[in-house]
N, C-alpha and C positions, 0 to 999 in steps of 0.2 A: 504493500500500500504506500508508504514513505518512496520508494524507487518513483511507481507511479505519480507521486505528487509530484514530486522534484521534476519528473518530465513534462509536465505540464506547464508546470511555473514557468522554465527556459522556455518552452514551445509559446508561451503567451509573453514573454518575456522577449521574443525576437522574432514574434508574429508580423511586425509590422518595418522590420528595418529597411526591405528590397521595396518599399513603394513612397522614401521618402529623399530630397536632395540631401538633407541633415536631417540627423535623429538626433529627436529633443524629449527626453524621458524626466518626466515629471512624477513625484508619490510625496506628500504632502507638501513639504516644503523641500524637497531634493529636485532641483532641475539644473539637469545634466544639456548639454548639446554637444557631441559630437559630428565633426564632417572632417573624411566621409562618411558615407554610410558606410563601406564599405573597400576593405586595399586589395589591390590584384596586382600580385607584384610576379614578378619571371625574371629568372638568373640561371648561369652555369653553374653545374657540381662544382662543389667548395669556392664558389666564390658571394660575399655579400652584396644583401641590395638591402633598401633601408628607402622607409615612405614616413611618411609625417602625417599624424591625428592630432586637429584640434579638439580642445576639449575647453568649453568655455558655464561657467558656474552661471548660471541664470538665476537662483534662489537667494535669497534674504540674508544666509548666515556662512563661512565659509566654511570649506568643506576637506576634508582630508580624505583623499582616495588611494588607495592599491589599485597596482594595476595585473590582473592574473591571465589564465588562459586555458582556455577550453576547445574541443575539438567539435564540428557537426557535421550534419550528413542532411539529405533535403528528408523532410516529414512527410511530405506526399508531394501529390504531381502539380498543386498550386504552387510550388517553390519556395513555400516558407519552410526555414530551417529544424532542424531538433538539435538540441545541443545536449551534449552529453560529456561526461569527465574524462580526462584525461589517463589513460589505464596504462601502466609500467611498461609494457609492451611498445608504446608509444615515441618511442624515442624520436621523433620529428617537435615531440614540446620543449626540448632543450637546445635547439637551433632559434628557437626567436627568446629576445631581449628587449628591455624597453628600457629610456634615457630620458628623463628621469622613471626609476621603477616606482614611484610614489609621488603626488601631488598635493599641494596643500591652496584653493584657491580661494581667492576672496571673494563677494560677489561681485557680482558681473565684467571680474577678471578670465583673460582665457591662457592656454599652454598650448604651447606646440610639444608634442611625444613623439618621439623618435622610435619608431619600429623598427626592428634592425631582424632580420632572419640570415642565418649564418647555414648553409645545407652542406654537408660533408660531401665529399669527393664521389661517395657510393650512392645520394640521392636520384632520384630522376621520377619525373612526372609532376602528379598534383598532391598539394597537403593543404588540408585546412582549419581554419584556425579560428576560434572565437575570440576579442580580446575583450575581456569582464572589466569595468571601471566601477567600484564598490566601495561604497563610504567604508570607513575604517569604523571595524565592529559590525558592523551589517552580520545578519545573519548570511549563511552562503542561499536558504532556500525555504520559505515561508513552512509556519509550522502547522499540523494539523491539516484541514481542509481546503485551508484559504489560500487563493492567488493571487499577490499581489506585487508591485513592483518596490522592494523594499531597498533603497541604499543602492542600487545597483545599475547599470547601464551596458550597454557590449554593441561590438562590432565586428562583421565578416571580414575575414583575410583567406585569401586565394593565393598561396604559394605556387609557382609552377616552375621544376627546375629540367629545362631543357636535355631531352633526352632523342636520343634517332630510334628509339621504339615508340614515343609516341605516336601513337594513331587519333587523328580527329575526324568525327566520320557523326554525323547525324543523320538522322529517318523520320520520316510522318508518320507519323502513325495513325493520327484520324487529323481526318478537316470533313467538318461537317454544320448541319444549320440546326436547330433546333428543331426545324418543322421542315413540311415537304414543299406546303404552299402558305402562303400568308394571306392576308386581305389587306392588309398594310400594315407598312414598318413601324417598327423595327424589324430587322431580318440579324438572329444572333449565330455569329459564328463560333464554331468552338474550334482550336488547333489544339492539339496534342504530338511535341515531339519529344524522341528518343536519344538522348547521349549513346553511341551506340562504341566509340572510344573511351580511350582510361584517360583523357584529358576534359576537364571544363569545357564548355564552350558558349561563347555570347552571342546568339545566331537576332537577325534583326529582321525583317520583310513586313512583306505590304501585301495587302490582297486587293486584287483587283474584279471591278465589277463590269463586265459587259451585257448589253444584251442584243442579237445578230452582228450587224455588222456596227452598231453602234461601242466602241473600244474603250475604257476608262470613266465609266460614268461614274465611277465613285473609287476613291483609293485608300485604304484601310490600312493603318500601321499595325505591328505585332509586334510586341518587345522591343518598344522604343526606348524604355531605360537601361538597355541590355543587361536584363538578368541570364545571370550561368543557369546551366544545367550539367548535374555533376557526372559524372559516368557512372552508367548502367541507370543512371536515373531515368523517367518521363516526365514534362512539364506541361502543362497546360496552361493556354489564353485564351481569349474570349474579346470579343468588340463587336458592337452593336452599329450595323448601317442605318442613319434613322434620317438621311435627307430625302422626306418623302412626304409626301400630301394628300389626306391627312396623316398625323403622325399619332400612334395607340402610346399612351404615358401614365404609366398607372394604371393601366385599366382604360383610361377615357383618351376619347378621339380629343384632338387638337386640331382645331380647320385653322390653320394661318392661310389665309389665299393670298399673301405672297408669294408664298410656295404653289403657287398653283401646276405650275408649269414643271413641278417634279411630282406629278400624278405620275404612281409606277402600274405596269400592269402588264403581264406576259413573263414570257419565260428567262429569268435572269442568267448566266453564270457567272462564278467567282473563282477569279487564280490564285491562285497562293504562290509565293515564289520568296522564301527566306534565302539567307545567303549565311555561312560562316565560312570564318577562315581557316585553309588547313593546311596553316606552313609556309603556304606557296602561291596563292589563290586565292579566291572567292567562290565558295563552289555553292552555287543555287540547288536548294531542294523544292519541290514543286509538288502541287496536288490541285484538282479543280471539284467544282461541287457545282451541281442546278438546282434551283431550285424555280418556284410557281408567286407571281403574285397575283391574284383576283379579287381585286374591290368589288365585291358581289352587291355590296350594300349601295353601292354607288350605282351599280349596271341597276339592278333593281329598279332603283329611281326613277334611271333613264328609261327605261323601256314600262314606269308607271306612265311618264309624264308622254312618251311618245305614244301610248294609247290612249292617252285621255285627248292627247290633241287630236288624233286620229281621229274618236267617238266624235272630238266637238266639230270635227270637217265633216263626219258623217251627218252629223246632226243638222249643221248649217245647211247641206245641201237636200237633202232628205225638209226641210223648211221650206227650202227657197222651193220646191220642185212639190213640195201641198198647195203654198202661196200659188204657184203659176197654175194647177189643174185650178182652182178656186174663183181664177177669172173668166167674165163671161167669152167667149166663143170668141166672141167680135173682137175681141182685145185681141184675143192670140195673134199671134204672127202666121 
């Protein structure tokens, strides 16, 4: 039960780091800012590279922090992290260093820290790294059943020590839409790709919407703040097409008729076209999907209001043609 708390606390603890420019961790009067969110540092076996974390005290009273180190691996295919302890075995935790290894900051004083990773001659590939920023005394991990952010702050580090066995190789695994046909946008896509190499990698694309010969009607980022995906991992994204007329939000239509003239309707498709880098290149992975739009609700109307005009031409003339038998003889033509 205690294993399981602790994992949760880290998982909510570093739930939110890959979706922010700076991570700013607040629990009562403890606010922390770190940038980056996150270091991605690459060097040769035995040689040093060394990145810089600001750390700047936002809260009322000043703060004394340790700075320690923890290892993750991703929690599922959203890409948020689990972080887990560093276990004897681990010997990649004794190649990083920090300068100063302890802080003491006033408020809304900040520090530059010097991350320094040192990889012996025998390293190669990827190692990763949490680094913990934790008031001095903090407990390491909330007690009993509560989760909370107590004294504590952290940031992803992505080692990668150049090796000629790394393979960087990614695969689709799904791109698909939520539905088959819509009646109006949104139209939600979901990708899902595969780290299918023992290397990280930050893959970035667009998907693109055509329909016949009409090319680019709409063009869709995917991982535009380049999150990794760790090896043998899956990640998944998701982005909403919604330039369309009317547009469903919440549940309720939105008529802007401004948007008039992005009335969608017929058969869409969408490319998909990521690119990483592997070494050497830019190598594009690709997948396409159709899907159906039909404003039923709209056709409906139209084809209410084109028989009622119908009925009322029937009507008018069907009038005019009682009115004309109705006159005497002599009048006729």
């Amino acid at each position: 039960m205690y294993n399981e708390t602790v994992k949760r606390f880290w998982f909510a603890l570093l739930s939110i780091i890959l979706l922010l420019p700076s991570c700013v961790w607040a629990a009562d009067d403890f606010k922390l800012t770190l940038s980056p969110v996150f270091l991605n540092a690459a060097t040769d076996p035995g040689k040093l590279v060394t990145s810089n974390v600001k750390v700047t005290n936002g809260g009322a009273q000043e703060e004394r922090l340790t700075i320690g180190v923890m290892k993750f691996r991703a929690f599922d295919d959203s890409g948020r992290p689990e972080l887990l302890e560093m276990e004897p075995n681990d010997v990649y935790a004794q190649w990083i260093s920090f300068s100063p290894p302890e802080l003491v900051l006033a408020p809304g004083r900040s520090e530059q820290v010097a991350v320094t990773f040192a990889p012996p001659a025998e390293a190669a590939l990827g190692y990763y790294y949490a680094i913990t920023f934790r008031r001095a005394g903090a407990p390491a991990a909330p007690t009993g059943q509560e989760t909370q952010l107590l004294g504590t702050a952290a940031i992803l580090a992505l080692l990668e020590v150049n090796s000629p066995d790394t393979a960087r190789q990614l695969a689709a695994v799904e791109f698909s839409t939520d539905r088959r046909w819509y009646d109006f946008l949104p139209v939600k896509f979901n990708v899902k790709l595969q780290n299918t190499g023992n290397i990280h990698l930050a893959p970035r694309g667009n998907i693109f919407i055509d329909k016949g010969a009409k090319t680019d009607l709409a063009i869709l980022d995917i991982n535009k703040a380049y999150g990794n995906i760790l090896p043998g991992a899956d990640r998944s994204f998701s982005t909403d097409w919604v330039a369309g007329f009317p547009v469903r939000t919440d549940g309720e239509l939105k008529w802007n008729f401004n948007d008039l003239s992005k009335l969608r309707w017929g058969k869409y498709t969408a490319h998909l076209v990521m690119v990483y880098d592997n070494g050497q290149q830019d190598v594009p992975v690709e997948a396409a999907v159709s899907f159906w739009v039909i404003p039923w609700q709209i056709i409906v109307a139209l084809l209410v209001i084109v028989l009622l005009l119908l009925l009322g031409v029937r009507s008018f003339f069907k009038g005019l043609r009682a009115r004309f038998r109705r006159q005497p003889k002599s009048l006729q033509p």
